[in-house]
PyMOL Python script that loads the backbone (N, CA, C, O; Angstrom):
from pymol import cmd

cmd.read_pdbstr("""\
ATOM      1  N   UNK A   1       0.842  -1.183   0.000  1.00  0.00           N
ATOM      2  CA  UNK A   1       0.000   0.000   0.000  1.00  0.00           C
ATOM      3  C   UNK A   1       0.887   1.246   0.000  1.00  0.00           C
ATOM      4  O   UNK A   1       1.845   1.099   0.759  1.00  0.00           O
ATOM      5  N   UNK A   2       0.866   2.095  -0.447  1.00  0.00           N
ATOM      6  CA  UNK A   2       1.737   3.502  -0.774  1.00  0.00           C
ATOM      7  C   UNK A   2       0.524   4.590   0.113  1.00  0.00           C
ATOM      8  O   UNK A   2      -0.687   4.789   0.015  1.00  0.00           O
ATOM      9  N   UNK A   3       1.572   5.079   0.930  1.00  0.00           N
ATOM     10  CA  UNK A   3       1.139   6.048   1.547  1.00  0.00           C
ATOM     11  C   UNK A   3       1.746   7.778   1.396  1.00  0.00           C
ATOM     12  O   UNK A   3       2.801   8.324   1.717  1.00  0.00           O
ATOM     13  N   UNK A   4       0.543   8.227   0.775  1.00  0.00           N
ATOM     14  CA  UNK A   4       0.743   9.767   0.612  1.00  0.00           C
ATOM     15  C   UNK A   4       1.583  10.375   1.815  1.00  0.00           C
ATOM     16  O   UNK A   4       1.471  10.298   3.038  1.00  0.00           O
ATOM     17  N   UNK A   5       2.760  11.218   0.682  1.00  0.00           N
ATOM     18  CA  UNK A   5       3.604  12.105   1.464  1.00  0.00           C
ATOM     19  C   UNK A   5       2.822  13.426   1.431  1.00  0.00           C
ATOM     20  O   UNK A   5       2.485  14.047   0.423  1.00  0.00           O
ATOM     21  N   UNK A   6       2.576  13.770   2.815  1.00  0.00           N
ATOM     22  CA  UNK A   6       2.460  15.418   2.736  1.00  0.00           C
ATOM     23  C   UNK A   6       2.737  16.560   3.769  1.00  0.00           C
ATOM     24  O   UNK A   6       3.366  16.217   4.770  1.00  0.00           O
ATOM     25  N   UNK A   7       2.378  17.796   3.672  1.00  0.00           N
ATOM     26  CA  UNK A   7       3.643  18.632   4.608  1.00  0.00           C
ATOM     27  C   UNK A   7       3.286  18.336   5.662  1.00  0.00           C
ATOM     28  O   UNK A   7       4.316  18.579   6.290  1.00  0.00           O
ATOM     29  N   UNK A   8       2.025  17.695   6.959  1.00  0.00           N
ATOM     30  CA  UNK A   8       2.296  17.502   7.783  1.00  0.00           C
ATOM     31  C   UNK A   8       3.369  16.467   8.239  1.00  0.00           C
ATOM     32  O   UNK A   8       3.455  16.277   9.453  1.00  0.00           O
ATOM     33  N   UNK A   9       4.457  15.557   7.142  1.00  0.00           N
ATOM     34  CA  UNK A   9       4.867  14.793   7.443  1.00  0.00           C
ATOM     35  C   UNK A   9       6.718  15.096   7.657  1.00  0.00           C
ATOM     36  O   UNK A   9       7.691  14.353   7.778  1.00  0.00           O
ATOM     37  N   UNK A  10       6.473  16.877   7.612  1.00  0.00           N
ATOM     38  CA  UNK A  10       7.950  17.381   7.574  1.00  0.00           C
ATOM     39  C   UNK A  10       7.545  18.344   8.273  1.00  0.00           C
ATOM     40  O   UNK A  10       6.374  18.703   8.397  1.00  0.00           O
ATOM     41  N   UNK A  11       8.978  19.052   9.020  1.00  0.00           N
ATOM     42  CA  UNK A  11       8.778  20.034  10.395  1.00  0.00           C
ATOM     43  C   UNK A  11       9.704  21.313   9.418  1.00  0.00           C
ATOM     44  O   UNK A  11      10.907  21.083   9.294  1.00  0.00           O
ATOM     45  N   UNK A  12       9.464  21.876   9.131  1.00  0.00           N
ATOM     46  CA  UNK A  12      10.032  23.844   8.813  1.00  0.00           C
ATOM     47  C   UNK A  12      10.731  24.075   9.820  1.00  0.00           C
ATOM     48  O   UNK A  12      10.380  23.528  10.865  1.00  0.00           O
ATOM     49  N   UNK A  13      11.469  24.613   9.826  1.00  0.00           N
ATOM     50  CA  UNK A  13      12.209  24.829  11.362  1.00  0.00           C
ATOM     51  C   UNK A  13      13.032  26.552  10.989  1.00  0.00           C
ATOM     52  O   UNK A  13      14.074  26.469  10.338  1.00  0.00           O
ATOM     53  N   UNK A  14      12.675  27.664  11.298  1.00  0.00           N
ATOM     54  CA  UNK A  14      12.924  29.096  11.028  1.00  0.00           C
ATOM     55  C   UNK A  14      14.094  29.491  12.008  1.00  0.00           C
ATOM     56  O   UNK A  14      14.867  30.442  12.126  1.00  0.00           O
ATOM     57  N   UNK A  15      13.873  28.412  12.591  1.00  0.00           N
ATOM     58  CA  UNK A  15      14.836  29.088  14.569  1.00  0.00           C
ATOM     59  C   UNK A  15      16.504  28.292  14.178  1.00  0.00           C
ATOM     60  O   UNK A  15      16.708  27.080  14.251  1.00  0.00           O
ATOM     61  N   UNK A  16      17.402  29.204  13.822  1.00  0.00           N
ATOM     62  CA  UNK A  16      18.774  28.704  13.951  1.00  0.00           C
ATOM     63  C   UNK A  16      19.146  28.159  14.863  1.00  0.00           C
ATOM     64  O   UNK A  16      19.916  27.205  14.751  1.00  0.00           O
ATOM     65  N   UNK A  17      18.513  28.800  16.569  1.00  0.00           N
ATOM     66  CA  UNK A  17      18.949  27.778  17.475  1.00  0.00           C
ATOM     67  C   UNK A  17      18.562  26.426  17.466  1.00  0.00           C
ATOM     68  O   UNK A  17      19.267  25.426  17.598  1.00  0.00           O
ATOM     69  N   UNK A  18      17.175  26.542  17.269  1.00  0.00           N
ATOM     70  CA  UNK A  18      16.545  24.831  17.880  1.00  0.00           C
ATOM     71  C   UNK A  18      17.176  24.149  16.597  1.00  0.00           C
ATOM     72  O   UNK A  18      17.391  22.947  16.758  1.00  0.00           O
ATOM     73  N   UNK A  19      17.625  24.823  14.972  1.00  0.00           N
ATOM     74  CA  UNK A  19      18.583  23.864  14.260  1.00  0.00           C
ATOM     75  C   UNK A  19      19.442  23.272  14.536  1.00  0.00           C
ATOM     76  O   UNK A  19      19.643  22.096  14.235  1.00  0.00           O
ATOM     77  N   UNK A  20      20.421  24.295  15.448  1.00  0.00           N
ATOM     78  CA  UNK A  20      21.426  23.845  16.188  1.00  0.00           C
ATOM     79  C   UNK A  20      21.266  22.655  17.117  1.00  0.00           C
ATOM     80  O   UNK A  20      21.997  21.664  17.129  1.00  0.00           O
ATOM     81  N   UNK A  21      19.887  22.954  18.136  1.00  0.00           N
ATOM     82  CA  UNK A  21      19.531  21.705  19.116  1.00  0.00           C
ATOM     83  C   UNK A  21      19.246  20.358  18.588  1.00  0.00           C
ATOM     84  O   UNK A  21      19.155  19.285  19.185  1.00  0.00           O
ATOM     85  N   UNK A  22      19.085  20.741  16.930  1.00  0.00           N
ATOM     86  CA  UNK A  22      18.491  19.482  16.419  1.00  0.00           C
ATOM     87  C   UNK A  22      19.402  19.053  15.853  1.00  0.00           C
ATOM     88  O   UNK A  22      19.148  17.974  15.318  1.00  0.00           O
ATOM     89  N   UNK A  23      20.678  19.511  15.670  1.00  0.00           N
ATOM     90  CA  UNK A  23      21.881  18.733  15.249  1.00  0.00           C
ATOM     91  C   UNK A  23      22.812  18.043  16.517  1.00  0.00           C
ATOM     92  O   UNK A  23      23.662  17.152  16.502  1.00  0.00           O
ATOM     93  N   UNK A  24      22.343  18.737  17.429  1.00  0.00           N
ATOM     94  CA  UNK A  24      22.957  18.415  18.608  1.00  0.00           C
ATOM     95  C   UNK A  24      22.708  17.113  18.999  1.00  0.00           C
ATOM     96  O   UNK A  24      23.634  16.438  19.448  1.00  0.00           O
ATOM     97  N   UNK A  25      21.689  16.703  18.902  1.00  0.00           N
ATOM     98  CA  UNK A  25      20.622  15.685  18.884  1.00  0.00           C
ATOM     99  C   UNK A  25      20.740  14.835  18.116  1.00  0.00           C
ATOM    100  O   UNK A  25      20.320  13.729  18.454  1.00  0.00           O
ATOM    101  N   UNK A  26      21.404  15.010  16.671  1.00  0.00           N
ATOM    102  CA  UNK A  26      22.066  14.222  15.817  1.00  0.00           C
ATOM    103  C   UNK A  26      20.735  13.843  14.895  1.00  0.00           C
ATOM    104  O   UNK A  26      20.647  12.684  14.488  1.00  0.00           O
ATOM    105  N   UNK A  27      19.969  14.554  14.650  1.00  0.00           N
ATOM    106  CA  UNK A  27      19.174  14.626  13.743  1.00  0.00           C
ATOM    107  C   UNK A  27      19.262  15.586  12.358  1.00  0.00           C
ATOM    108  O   UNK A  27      19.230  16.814  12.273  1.00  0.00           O
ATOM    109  N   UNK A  28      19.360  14.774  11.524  1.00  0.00           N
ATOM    110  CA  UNK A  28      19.901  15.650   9.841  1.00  0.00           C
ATOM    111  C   UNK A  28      18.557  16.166   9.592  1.00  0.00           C
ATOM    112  O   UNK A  28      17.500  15.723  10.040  1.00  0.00           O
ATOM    113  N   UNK A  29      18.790  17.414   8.624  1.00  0.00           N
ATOM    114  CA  UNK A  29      17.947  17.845   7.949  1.00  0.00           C
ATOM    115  C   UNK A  29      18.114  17.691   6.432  1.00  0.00           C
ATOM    116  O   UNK A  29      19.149  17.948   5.818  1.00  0.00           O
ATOM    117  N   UNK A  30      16.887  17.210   5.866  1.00  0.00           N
ATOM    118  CA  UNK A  30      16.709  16.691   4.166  1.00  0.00           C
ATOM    119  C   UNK A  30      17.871  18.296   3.238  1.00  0.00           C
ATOM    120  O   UNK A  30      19.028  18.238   2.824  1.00  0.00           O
ATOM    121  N   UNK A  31      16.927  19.444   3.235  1.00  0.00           N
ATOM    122  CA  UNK A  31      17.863  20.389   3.077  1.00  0.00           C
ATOM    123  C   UNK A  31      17.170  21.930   3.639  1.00  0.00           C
ATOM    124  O   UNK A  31      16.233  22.184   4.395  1.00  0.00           O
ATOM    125  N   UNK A  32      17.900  22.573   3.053  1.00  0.00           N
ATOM    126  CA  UNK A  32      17.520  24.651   3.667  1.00  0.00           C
ATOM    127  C   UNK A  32      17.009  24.878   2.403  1.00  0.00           C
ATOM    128  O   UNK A  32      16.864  24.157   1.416  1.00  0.00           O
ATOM    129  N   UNK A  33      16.740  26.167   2.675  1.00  0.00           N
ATOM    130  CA  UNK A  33      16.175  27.059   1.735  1.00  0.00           C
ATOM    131  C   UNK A  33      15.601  28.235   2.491  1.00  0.00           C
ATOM    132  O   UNK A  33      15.289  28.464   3.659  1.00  0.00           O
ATOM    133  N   UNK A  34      15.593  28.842   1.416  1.00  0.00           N
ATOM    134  CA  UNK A  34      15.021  30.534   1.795  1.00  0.00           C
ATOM    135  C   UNK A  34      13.506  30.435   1.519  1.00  0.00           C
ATOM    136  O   UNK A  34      13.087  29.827   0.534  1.00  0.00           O
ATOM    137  N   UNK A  35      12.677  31.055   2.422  1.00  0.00           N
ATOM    138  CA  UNK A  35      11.139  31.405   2.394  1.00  0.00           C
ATOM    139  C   UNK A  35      10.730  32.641   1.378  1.00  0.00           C
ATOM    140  O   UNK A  35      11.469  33.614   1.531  1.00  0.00           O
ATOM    141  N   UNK A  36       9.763  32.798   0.426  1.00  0.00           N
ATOM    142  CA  UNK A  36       9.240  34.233   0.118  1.00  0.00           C
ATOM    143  C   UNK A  36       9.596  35.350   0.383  1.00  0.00           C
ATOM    144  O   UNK A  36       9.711  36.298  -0.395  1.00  0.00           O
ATOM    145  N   UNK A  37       9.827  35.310   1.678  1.00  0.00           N
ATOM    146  CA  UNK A  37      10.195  36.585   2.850  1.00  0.00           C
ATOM    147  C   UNK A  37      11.841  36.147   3.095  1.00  0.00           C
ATOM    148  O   UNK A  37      12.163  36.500   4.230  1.00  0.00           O
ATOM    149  N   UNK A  38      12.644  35.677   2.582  1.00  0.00           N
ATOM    150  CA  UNK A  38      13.406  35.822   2.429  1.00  0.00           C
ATOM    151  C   UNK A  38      14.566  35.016   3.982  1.00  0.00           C
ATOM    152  O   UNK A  38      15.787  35.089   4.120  1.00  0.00           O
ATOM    153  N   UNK A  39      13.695  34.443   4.733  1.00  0.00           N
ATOM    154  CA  UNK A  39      13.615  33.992   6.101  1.00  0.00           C
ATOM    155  C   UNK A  39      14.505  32.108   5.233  1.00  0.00           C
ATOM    156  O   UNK A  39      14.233  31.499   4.198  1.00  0.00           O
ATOM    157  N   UNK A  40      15.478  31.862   6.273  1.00  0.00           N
ATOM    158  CA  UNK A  40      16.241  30.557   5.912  1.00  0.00           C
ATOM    159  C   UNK A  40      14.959  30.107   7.175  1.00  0.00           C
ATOM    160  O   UNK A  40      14.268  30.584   8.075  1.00  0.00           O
ATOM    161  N   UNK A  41      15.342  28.550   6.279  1.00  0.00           N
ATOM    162  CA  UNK A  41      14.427  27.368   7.029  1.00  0.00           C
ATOM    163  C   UNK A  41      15.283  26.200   6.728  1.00  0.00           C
ATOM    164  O   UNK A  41      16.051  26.165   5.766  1.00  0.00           O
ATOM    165  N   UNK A  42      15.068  24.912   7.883  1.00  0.00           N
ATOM    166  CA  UNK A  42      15.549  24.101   7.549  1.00  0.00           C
ATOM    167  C   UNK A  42      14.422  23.021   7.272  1.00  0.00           C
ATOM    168  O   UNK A  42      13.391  23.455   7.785  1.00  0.00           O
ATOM    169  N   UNK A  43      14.246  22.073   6.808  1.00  0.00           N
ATOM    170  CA  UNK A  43      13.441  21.181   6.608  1.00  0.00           C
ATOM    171  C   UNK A  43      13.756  20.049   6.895  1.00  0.00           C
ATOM    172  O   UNK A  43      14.634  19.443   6.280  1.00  0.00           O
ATOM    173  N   UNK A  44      12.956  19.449   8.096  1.00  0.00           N
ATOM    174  CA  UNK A  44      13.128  17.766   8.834  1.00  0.00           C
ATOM    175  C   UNK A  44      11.841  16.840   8.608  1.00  0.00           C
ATOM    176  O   UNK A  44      10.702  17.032   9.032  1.00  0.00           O
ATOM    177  N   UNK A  45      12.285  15.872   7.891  1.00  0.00           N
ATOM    178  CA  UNK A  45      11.240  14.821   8.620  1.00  0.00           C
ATOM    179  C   UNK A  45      10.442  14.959   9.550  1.00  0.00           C
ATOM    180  O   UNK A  45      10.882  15.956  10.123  1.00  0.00           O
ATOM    181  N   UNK A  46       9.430  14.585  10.172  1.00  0.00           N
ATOM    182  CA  UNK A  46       8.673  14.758  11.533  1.00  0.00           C
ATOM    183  C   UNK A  46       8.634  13.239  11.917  1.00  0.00           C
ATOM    184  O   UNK A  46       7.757  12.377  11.857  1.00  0.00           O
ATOM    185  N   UNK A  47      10.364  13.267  12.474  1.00  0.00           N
ATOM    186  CA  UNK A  47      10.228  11.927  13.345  1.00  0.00           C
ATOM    187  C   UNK A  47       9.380  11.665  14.289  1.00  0.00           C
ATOM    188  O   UNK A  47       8.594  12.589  14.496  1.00  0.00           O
ATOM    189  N   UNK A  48       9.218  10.517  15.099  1.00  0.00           N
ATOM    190  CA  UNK A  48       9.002  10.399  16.550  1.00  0.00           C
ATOM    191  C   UNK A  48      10.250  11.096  17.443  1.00  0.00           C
ATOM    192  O   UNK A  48       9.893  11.489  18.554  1.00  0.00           O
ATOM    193  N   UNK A  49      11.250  11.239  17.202  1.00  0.00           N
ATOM    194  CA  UNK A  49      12.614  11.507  18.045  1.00  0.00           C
ATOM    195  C   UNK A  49      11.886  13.420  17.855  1.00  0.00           C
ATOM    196  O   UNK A  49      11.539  14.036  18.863  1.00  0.00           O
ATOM    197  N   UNK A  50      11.778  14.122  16.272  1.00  0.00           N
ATOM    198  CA  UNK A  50      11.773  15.585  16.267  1.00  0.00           C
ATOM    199  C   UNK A  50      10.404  15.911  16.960  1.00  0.00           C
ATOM    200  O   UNK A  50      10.332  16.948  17.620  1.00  0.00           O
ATOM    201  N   UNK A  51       9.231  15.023  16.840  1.00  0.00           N
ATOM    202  CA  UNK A  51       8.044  15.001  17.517  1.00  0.00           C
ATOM    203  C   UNK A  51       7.932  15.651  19.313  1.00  0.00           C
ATOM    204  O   UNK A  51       7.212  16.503  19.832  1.00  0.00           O
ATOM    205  N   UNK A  52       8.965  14.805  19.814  1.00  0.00           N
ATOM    206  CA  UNK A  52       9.185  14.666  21.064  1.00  0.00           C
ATOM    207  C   UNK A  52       9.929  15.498  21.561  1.00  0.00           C
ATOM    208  O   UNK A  52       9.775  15.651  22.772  1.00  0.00           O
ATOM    209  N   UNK A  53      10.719  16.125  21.061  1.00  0.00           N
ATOM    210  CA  UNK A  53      11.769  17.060  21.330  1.00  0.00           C
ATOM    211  C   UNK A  53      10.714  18.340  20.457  1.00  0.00           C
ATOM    212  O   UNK A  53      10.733  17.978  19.280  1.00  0.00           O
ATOM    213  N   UNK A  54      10.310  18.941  20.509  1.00  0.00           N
ATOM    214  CA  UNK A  54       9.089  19.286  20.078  1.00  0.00           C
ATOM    215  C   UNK A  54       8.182  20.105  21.332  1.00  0.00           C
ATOM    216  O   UNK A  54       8.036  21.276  21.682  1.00  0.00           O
ATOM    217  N   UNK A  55       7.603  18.574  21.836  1.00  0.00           N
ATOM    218  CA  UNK A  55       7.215  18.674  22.446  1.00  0.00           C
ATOM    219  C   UNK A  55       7.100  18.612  24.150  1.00  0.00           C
ATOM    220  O   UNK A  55       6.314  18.891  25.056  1.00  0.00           O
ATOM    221  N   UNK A  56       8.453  18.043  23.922  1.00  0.00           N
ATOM    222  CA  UNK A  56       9.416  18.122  25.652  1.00  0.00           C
ATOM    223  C   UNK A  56       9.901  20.253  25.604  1.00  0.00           C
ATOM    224  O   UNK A  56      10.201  20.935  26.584  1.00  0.00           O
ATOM    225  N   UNK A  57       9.801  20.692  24.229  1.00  0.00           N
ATOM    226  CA  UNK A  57       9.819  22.203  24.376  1.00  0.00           C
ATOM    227  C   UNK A  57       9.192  22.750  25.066  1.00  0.00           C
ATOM    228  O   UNK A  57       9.467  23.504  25.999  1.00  0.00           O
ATOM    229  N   UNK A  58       8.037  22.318  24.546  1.00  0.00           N
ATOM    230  CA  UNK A  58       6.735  23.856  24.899  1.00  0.00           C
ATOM    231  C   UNK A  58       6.234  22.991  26.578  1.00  0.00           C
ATOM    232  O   UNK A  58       5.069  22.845  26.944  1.00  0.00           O
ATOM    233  N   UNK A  59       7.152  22.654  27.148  1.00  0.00           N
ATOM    234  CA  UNK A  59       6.642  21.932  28.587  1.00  0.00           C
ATOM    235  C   UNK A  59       6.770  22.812  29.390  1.00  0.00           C
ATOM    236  O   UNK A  59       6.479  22.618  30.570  1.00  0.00           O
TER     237      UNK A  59
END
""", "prot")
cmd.dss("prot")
cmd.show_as("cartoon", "prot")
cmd.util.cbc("prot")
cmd.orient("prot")
């Protein structure tokens, strides 16, 4: 069965630090890019590991 990829299945990430936390963490990002507005982003998967760390944040 093939299951549709879509953007809830990747995390945007605008914040250089928490990039940093998320390399720290040893989690890669697919790649960067610049937004419309001209704003760098990184783009991750939405592991269970980036899920959680995520959400161990906003605690």
């Amino acid at each position: 069965m093939n299951q549709e990829i879509t953007r809830k299945d990747f995390y945007f990430c605008y914040d250089f630090n928490l990039h940093k936390f998320f390399q720290k963490k040893g989690i890669s990002y697919i790649c960067s890019g610049k937004s419309s507005n001209d704003r760098i982003f990184w783009l991750y998967y939405r592991s269970d590991k980036v899920t959680n760390l995520l959400d161990n944040l906003n605690k």
